[in-house]
VOBA-1610 file (N, C-alpha, C; in pm, whole numbers, padded with zeros to 5 digits, always signed):
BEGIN
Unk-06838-03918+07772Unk-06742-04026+07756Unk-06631-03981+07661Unk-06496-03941+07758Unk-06411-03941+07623Unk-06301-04065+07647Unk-06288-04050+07487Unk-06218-04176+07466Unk-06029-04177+07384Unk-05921-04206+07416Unk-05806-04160+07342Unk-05779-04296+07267Unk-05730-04289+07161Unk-05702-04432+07070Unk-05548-04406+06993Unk-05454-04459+07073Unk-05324-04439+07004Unk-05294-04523+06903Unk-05266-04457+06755Unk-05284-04495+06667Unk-05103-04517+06581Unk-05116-04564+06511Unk-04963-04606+06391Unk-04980-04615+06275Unk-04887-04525+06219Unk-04880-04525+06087Unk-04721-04644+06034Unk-04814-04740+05955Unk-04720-04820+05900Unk-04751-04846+05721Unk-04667-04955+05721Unk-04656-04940+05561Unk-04771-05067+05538Unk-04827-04993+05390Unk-04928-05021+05343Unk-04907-05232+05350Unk-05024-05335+05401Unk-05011-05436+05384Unk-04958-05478+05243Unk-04999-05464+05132Unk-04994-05483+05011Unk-04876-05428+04973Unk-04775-05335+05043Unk-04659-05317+04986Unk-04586-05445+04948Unk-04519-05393+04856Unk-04353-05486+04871Unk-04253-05416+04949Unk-04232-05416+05035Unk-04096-05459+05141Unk-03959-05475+05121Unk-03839-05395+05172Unk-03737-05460+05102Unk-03634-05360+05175Unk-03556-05437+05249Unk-03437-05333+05321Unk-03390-05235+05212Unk-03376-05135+05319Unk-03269-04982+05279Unk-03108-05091+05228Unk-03055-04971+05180Unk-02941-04977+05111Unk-02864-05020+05267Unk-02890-04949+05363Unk-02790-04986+05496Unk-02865-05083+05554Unk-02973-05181+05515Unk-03020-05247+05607Unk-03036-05285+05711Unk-03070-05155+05787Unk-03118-05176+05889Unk-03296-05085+05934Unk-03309-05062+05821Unk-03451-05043+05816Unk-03527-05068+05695Unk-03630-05033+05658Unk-03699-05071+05543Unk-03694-04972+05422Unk-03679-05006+05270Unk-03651-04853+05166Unk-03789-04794+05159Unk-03792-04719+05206Unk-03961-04652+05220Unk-04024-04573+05085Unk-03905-04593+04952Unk-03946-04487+04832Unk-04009-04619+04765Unk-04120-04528+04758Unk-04233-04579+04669Unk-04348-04682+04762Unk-04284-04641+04879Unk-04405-04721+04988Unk-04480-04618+05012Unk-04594-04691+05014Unk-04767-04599+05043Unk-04757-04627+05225Unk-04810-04558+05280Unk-04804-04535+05444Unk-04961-04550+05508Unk-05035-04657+05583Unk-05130-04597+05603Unk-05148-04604+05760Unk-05296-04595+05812Unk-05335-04606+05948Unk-05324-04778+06004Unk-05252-04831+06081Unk-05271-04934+06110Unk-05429-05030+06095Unk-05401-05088+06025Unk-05557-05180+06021Unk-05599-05216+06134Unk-05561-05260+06295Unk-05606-05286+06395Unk-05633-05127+06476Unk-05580-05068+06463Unk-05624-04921+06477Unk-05710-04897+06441Unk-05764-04930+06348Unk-05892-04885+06248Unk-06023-04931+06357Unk-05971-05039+06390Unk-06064-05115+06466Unk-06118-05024+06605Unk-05960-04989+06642Unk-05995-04942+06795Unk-06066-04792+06747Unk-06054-04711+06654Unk-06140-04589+06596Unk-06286-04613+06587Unk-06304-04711+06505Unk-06432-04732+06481Unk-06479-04794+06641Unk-06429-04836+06714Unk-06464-04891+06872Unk-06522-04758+06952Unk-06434-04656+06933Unk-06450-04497+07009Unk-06545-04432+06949Unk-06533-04442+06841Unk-06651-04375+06749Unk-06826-04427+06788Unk-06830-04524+06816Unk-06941-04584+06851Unk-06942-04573+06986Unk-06817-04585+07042Unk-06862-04556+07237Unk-06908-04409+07278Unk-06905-04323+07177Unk-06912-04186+07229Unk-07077-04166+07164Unk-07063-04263+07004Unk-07184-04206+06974Unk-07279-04245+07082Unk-07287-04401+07128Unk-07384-04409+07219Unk-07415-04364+07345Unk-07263-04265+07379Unk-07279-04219+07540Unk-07365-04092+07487Unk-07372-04018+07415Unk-07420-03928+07353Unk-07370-03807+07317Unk-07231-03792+07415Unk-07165-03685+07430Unk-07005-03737+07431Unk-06896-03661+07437Unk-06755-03688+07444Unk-06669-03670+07332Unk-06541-03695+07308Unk-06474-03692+07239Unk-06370-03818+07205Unk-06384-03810+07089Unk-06243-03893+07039Unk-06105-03833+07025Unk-06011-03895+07060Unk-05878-03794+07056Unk-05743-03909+07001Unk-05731-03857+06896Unk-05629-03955+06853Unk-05475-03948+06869Unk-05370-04028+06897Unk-05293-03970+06949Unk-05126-04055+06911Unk-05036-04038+06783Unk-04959-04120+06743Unk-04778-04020+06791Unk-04678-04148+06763Unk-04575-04108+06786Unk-04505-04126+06695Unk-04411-04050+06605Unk-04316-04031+06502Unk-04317-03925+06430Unk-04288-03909+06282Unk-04190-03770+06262Unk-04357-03700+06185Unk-04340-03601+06108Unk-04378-03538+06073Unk-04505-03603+05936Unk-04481-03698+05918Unk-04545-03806+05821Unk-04626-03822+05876Unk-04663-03846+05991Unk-04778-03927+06092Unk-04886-03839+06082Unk-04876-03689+06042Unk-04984-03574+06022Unk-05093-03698+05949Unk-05076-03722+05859Unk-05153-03780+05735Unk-05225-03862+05768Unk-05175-03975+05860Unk-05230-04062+05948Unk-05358-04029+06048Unk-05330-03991+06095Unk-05396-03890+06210Unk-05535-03823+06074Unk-05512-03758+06010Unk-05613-03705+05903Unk-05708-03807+05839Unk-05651-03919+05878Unk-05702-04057+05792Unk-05835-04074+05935Unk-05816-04102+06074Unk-05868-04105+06143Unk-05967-03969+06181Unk-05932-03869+06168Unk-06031-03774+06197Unk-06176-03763+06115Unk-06048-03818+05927Unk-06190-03836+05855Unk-06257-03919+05855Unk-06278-04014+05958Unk-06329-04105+05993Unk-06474-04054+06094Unk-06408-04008+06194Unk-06491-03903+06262Unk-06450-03869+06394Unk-06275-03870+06424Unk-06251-03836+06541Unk-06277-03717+06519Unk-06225-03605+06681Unk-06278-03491+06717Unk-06145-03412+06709Unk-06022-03476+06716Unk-05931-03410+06747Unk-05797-03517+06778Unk-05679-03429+06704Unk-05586-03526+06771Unk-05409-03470+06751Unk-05364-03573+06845Unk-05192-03514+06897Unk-05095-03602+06830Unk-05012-03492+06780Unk-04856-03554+06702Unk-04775-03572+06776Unk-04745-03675+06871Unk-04587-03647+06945Unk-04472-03656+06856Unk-04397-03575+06792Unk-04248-03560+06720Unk-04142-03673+06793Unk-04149-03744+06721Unk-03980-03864+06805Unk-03977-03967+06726Unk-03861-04076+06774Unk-03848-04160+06646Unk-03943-04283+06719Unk-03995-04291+06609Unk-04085-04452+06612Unk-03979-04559+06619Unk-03956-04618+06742Unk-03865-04746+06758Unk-03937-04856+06783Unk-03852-04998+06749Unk-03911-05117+06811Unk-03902-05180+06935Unk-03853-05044+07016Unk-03881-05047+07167Unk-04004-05059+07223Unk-04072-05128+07229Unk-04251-05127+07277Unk-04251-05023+07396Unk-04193-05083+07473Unk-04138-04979+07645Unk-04134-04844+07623Unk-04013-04804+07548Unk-04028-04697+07507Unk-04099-04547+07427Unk-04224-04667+07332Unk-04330-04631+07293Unk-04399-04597+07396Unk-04446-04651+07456Unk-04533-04673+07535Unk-04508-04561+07676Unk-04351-04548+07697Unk-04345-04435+07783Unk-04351-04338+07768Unk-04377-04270+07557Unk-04371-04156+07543Unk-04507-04136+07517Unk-04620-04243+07491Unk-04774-04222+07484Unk-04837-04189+07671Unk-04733-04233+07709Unk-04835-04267+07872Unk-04789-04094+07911Unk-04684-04059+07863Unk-04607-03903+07900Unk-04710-03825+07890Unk-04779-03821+07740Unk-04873-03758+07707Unk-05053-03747+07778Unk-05064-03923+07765Unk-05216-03899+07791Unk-05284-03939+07972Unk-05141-03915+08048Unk-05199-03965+08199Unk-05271-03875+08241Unk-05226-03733+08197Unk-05293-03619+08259Unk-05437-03586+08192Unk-05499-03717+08108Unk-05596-03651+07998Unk-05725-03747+08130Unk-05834-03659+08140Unk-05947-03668+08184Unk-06032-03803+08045Unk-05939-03889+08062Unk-06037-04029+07916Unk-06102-04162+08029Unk-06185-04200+08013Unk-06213-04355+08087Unk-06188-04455+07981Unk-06148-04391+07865Unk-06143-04520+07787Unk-06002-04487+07715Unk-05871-04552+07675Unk-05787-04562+07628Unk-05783-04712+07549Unk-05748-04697+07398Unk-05761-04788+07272Unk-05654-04780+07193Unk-05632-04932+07190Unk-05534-04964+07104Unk-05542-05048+06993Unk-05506-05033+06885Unk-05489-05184+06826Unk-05438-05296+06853Unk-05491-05397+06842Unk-05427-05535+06934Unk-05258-05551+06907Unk-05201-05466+06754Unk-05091-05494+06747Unk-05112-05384+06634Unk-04947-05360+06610Unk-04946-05302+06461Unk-04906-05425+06373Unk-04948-05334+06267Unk-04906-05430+06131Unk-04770-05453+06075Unk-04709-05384+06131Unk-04569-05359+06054Unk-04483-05473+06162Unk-04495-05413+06282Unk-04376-05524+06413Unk-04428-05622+06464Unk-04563-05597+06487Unk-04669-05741+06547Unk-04593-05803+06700Unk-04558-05686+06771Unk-04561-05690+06897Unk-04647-05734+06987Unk-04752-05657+07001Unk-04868-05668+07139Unk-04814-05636+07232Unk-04718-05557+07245Unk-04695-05502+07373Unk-04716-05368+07405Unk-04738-05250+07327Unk-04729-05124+07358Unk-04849-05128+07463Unk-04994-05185+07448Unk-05092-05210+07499Unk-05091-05203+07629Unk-05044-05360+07654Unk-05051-05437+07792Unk-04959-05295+07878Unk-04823-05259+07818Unk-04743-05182+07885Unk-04786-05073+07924Unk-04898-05009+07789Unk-04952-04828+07853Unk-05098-04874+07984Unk-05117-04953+07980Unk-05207-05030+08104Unk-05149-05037+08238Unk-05058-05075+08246Unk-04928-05097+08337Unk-04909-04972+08374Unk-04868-04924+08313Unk-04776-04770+08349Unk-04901-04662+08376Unk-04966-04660+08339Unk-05131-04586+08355Unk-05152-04634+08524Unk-05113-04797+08514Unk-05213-04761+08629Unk-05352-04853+08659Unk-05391-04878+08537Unk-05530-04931+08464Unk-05511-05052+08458Unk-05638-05106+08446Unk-05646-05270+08428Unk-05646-05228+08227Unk-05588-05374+08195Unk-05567-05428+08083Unk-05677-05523+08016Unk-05746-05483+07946Unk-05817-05641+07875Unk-05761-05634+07754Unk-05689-05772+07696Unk-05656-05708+07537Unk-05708-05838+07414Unk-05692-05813+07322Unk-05758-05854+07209Unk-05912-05881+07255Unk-05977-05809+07272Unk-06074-05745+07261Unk-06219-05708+07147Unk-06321-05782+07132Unk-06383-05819+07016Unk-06519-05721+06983Unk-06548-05708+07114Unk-06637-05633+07153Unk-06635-05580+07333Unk-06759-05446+07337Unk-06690-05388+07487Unk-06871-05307+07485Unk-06915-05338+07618Unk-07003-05204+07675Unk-06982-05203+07801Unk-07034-05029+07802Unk-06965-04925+07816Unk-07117-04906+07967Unk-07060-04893+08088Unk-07122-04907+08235Unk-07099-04784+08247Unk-07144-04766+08382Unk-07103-04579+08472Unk-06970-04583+08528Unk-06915-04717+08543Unk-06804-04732+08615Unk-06710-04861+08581Unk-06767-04923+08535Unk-06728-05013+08432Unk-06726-05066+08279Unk-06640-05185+08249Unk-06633-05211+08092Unk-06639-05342+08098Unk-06754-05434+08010Unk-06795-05562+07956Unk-06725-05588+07861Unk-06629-05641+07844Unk-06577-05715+07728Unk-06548-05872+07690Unk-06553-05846+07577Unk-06585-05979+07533Unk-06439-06016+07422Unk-06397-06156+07458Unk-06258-06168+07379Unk-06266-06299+07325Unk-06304-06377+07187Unk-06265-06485+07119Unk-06150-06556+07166Unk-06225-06725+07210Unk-06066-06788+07233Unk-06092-06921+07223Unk-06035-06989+07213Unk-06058-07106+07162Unk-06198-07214+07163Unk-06260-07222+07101Unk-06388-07307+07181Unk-06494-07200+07212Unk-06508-07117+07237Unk-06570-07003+07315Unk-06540-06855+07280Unk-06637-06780+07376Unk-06602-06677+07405Unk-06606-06636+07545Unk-06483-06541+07550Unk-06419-06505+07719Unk-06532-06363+07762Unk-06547-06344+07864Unk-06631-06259+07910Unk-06517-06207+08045Unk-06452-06044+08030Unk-06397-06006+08152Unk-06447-05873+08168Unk-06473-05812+08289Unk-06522-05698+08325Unk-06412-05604+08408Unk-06392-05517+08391Unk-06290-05404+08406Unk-06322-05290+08457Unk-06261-05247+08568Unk-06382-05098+08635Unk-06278-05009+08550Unk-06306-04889+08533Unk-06258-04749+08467Unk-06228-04723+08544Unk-06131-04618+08505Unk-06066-04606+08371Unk-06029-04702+08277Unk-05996-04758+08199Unk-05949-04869+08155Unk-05887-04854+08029Unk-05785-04980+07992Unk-05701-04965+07857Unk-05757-05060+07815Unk-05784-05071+07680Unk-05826-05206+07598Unk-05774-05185+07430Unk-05709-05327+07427Unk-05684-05353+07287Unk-05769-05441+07224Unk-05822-05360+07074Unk-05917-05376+07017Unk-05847-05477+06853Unk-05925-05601+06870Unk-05877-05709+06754Unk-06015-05725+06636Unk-06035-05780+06534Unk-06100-05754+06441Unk-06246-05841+06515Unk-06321-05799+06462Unk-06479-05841+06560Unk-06584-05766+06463Unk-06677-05715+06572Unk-06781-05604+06589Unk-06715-05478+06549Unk-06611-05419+06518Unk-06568-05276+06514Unk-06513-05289+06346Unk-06576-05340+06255Unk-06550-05283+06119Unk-06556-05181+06093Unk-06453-05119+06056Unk-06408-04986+06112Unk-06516-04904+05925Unk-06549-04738+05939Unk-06686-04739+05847Unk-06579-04662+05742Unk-06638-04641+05627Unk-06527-04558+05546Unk-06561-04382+05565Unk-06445-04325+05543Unk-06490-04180+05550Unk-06549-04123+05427Unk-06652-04035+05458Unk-06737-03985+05362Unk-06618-03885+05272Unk-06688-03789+05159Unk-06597-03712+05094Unk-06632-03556+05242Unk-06773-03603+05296Unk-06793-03491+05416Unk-06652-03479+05525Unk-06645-03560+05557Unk-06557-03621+05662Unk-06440-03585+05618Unk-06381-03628+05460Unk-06242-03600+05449Unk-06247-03424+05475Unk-06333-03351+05423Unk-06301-03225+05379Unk-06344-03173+05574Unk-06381-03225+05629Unk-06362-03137+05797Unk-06272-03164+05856Unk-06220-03297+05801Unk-06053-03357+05875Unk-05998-03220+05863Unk-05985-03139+05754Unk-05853-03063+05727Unk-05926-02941+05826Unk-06021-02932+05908Unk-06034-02806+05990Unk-06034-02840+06116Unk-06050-03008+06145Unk-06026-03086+06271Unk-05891-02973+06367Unk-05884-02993+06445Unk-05757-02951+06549Unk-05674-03041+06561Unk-05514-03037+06497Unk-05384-03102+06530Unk-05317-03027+06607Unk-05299-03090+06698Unk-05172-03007+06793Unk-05034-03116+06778Unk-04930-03051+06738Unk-04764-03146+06740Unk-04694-03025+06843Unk-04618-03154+06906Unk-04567-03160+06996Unk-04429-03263+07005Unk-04303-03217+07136Unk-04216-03302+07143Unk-04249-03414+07192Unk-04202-03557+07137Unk-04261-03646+07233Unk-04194-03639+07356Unk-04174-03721+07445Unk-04105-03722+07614Unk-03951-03789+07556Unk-03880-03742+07587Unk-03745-03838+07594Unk-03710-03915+07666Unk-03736-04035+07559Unk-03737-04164+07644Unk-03626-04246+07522Unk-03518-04278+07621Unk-03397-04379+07503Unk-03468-04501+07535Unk-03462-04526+07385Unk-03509-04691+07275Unk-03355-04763+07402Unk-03410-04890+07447Unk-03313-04988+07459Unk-03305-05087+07350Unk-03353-05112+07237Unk-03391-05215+07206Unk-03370-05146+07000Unk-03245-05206+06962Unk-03263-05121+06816Unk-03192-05241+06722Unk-03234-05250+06584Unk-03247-05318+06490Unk-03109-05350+06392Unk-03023-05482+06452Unk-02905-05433+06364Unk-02891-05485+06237Unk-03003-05557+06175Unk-03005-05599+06041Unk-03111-05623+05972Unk-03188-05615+05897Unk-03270-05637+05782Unk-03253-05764+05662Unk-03297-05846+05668Unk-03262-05914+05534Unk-03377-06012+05461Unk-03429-05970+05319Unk-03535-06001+05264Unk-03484-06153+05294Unk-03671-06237+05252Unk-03616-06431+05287Unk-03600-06476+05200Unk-03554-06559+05234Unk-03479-06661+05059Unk-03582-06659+04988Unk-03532-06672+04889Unk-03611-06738+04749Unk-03658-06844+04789Unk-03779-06885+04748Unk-03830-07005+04711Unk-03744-07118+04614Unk-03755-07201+04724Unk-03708-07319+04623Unk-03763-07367+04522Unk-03751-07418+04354Unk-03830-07465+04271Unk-03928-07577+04333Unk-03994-07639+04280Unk-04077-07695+04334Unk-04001-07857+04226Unk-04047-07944+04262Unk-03958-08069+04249Unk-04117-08169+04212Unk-04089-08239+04090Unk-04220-08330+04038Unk-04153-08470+04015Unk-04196-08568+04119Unk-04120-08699+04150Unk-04196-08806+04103Unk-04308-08781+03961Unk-04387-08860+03939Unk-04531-08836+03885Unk-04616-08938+03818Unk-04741-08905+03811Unk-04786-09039+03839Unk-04909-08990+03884Unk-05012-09130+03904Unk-04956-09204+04065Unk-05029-09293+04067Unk-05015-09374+04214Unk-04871-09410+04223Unk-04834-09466+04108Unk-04648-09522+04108Unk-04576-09383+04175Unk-04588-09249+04182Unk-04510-09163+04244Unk-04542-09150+04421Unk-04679-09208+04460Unk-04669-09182+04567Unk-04503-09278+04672Unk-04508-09360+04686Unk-04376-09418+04765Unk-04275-09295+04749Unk-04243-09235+04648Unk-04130-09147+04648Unk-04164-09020+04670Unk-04308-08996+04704Unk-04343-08853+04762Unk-04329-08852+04899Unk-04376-08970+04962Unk-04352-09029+05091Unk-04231-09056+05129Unk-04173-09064+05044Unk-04013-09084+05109Unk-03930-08921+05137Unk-03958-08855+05032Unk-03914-08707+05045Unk-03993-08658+05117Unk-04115-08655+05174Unk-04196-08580+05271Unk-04120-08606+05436Unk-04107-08763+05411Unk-04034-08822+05552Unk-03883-08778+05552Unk-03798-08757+05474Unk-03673-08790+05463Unk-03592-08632+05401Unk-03639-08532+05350Unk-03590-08413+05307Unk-03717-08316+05409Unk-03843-08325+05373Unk-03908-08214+05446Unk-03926-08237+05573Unk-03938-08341+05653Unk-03929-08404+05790Unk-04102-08353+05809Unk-04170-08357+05717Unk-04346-08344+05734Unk-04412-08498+05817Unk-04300-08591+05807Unk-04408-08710+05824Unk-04286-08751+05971
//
């Protein structure tokens, strides 16, 4: 069973955030970079589909500049087997993502292709559904849990009230959302074989972004907060500003 899990390097959740001087992207000095947290998910998903097939590989596989090495190292020390740098610019073209991952992995012998349900940084959900599409493959996405048939995939997806049950013949693409796949931490073993793991970089496919970003701008300030009273005598005038300035009522 091998398995490919296209992965993103974005900026750390816990950053602070804050347009470039030209605002139209984000000032990245002094931002920490890591592996997408829903990625993590779809790793630890492959990691367990291979352990239980008994045999196969994990192959990790991201798009952008030369930074993304690190990323990719974050996942191997996890316990992938191996994995590919495509060189190009990371846009908020989903399409275009997605045409330079599908460039790469159509010709790859995988039954299983993994995504994170979204990245953290754009919170799209589309690169997914789209490398499904363009593959070829049926799509199941947000995705909680999955086993793994001779010819098929059981998955299971949280939704309102319930849980969804859809079955998918292979090859198949699936985006993986937080569940069953708590993704495990890497040992100090793990970090130190990452660095003998196999990276191969490469050009990504040239594919023009339709879709590009012409402004940035942090959100307002918070308004002070406003105290119209104490005790029961303030409610009427909390009720009046809830109805009449916040439009809550």
């Amino acid at each position: 069973m091998d398995v490919i899990v296209c992965v993103k390097r974005v900026p750390d959740t816990e950053t602070r955030i804050k347009p470039s001087a030209a605002g139209t992207e984000i000032d990245s000095s002094g931002v920490k970079y890591i592996l997408s947290p829903y990625d993590e998910f779809a790793v630890e998903a492959a990691l367990r589909t291979v352990e239980a097939a008994g045999s196969g590989e994990v192959t990790l596989v991201t798009l952008g500049d030369a930074a993304g090495s690190e990323t990719l190292r974050s996942g191997l020390a996890m316990g992938a087997d191996k994995a590919i740098l495509l060189e190009g610019s990371s846009t908020m073209d989903g399409l275009a993502t997605a045409k330079a991952l599908v460039a790469e992995i159509e010709s790859a012998d995988a039954q299983l292709v993994l995504l994170g349900v979204k990245a953290a940084d754009d919170d799209q959900q589309q690169v997914g559904p789209m490398v499904g599409t363009l593959l070829g493959r049926a799509c199941v996405t947000g995705v909680t849990s999955f086993t793994v048939t001779e010819d098929s995939v059981r998955c299971h997806r949280e939704v309102e009230g319930g849980v969804e049950v859809v079955e998918a013949s292979l090859p198949a693409v699936l985006t993986i959302t937080k569940g069953t796949y708590e993704p495990r931490y890497a040992s100090l073993k793990g970090i130190m074989a990452a660095k003998r793991k196999p990276m191969e970089t490469k050009p990504a496919a040239d594919v023009a972004a339709r879709i590009a970003v012409r402004s940035l701008t942090s959100p307002p300030a918070r308004a002070a907060g406003k105290i119209v009273g104490e005790g029961p005598d303030a409610v009427p005038e909390l009720v009046r500003l809830l109805r009449e300035e916040a439009n809550a009522l």
